[in-house]
C-alpha positions in Angstrom: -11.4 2.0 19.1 -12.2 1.7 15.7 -13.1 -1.0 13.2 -9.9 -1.1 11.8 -8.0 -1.0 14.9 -10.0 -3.7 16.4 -9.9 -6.3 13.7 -6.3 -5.8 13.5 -6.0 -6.8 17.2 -7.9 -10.2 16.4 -5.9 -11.0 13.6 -3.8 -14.2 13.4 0.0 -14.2 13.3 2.1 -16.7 11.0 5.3 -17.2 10.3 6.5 -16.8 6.7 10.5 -18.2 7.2 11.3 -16.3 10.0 9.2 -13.2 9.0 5.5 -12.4 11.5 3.3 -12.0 9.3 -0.3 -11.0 10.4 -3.1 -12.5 8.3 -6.2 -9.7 8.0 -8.6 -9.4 5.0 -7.1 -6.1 4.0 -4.1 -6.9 3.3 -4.9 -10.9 2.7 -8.3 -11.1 1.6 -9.5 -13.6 4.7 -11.0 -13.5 6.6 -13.7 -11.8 4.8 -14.0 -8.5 4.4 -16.4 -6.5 6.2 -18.1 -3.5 3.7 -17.9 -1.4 7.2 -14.3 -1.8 7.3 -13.9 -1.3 4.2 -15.4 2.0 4.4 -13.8 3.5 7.4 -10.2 2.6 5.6 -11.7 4.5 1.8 -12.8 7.3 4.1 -9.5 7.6 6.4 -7.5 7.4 3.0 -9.3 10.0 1.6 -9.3 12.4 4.6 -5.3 11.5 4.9 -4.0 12.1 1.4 -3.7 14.9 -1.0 -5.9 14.5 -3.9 -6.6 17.4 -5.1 -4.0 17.1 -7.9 -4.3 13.4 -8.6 -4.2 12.4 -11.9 -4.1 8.1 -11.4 -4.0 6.3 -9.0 -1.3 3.9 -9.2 -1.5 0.5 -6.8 0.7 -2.4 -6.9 -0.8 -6.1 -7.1 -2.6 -7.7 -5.3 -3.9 -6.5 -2.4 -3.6 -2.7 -2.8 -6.3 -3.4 -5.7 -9.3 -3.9 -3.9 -8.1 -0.3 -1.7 -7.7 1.2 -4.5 -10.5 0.3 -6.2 -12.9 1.8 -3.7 -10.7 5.2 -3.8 -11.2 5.5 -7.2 -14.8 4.9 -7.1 -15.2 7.6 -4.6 -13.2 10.2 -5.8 -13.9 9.7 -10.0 -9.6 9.4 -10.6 -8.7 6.7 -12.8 -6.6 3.6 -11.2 -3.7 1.8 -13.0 -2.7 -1.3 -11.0 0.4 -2.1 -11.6 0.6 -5.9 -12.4 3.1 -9.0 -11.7 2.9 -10.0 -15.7 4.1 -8.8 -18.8 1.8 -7.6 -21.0 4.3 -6.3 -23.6 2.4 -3.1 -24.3 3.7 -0.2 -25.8 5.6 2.4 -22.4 5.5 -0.7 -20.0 8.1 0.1 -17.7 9.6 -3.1 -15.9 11.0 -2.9 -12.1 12.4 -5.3 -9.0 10.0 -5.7 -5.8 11.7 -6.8 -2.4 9.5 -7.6 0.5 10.3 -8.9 3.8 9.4 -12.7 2.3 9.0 -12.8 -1.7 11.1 -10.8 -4.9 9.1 -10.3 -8.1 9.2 -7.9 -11.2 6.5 -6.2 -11.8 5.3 -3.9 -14.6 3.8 -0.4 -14.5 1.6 0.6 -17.9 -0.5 4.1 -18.5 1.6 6.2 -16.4 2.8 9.0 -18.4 5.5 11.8 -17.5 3.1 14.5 -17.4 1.3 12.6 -14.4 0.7 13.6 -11.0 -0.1 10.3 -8.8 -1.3 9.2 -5.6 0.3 5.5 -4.5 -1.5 3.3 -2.4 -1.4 0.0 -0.9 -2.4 -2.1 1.8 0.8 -3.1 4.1 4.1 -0.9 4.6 6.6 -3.1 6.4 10.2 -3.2 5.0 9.0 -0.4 2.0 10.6 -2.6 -0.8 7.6 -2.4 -3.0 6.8 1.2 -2.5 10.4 2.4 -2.5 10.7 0.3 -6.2 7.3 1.6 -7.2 7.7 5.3 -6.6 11.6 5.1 -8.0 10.1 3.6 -11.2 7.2 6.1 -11.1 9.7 9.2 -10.9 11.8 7.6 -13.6 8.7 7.6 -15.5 8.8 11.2 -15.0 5.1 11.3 -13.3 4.8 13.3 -9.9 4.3 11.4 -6.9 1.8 14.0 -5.1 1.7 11.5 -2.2 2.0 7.9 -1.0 -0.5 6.0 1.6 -0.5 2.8 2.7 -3.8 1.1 5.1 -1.3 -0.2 7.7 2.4 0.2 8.5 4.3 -3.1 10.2 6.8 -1.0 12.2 10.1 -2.5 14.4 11.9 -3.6 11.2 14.3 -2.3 7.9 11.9 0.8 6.5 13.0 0.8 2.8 10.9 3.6 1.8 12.2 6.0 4.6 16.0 5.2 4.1 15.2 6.9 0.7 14.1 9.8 1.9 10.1 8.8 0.7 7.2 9.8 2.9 4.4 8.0 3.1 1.0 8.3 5.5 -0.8 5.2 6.9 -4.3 4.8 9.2 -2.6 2.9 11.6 0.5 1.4 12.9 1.4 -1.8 14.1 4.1 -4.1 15.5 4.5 -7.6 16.6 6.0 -8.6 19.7 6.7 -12.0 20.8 3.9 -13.0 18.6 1.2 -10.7 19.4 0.1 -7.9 17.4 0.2 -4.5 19.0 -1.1 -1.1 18.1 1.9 1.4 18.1 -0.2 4.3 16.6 -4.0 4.6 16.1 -3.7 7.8 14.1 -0.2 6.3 11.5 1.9 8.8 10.0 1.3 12.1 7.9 
């Protein structure tokens, strides 16, 4: 079993008004974050998704950032995080994020028609985020070349799918009865 795999299975559960919400430091930050872990997840991400066209990468805030971050690092393609503020710059492109517990607008900046990008974030549970991030991308007029998320909450509404939107994970998960359980080792893609 791997790093990832185990650290998900010693994660703590909480409930956010009805929704189980599993606490781990890459999608939450806390408990710290291990550089090994870290690692494995930039590697799997970069063995998983198709880069070879990738123009940005394009994350949404907060948590896909630090991901993100390290994928950029490694493979030299810039990052635009798209941010929960308002900066008012020139092409800033507005749109509406639904998750299982929490709506927001958020605003995407630097992405340009002509641009082929590769999403990424931490968590895939209901798909609200990415299913409003990759609309607004193609709106945009970029090229989603692909989509990958760290880990995918399964046993619930999938967003993201419904819209016909594929996107890889490392791992998948579920809760049951308050336990975290591993549904898929390898994800999807």
């Amino acid at each position: 079993m791997d790093r990832l795999a185990r650290s998900l299975l010693e994660a703590p559960i909480v409930d956010k008004n009805g929704y189980s919400y599993f606490v781990h430091p890459i999608s939450d930050g806390v408990p710290m974050l291990e550089p090994g872990l870290m690692r494995e997840v930039v590697i799997g991400i970069i063995r998983k998704a198709e880069l070879e066209d990738v123009d940005k990468i394009v994350t949404p805030a907060a948590m896909g950032i630090h991901i993100s971050t390290a994928v950029s690092l490694m493979t030299d393609i810039p990052l635009v995080v798209i941010r929960k503020r308002q900066y008012g710059l020139d092409g800033e492109v507005a749109l509406h994020q639904r998750t299982g517990y929490s709506e927001n607008e958020m605003y995407i900046n630097d992405v340009e028609p002509s641009d082929n990008v590769l999403v990424l974030d931490d968590v895939l549970s209901t798909g609200g985020t990415l299913a409003a991030v990759i609309a607004a991308l193609e709106d945009i007029g970029a090229e989603v070349v692909d989509a990958v998320c760290v880990i995918r909450k399964v046993g619930g509404e999938n967003v993201v799918a419904d819209r016909g939107y594929d996107v890889k994970t490392l791992i998948n998960v579920d809760v049951v009865d308050g336990e975290l359980v591993i549904v898929d080792e390898n994800g999807d893609g």
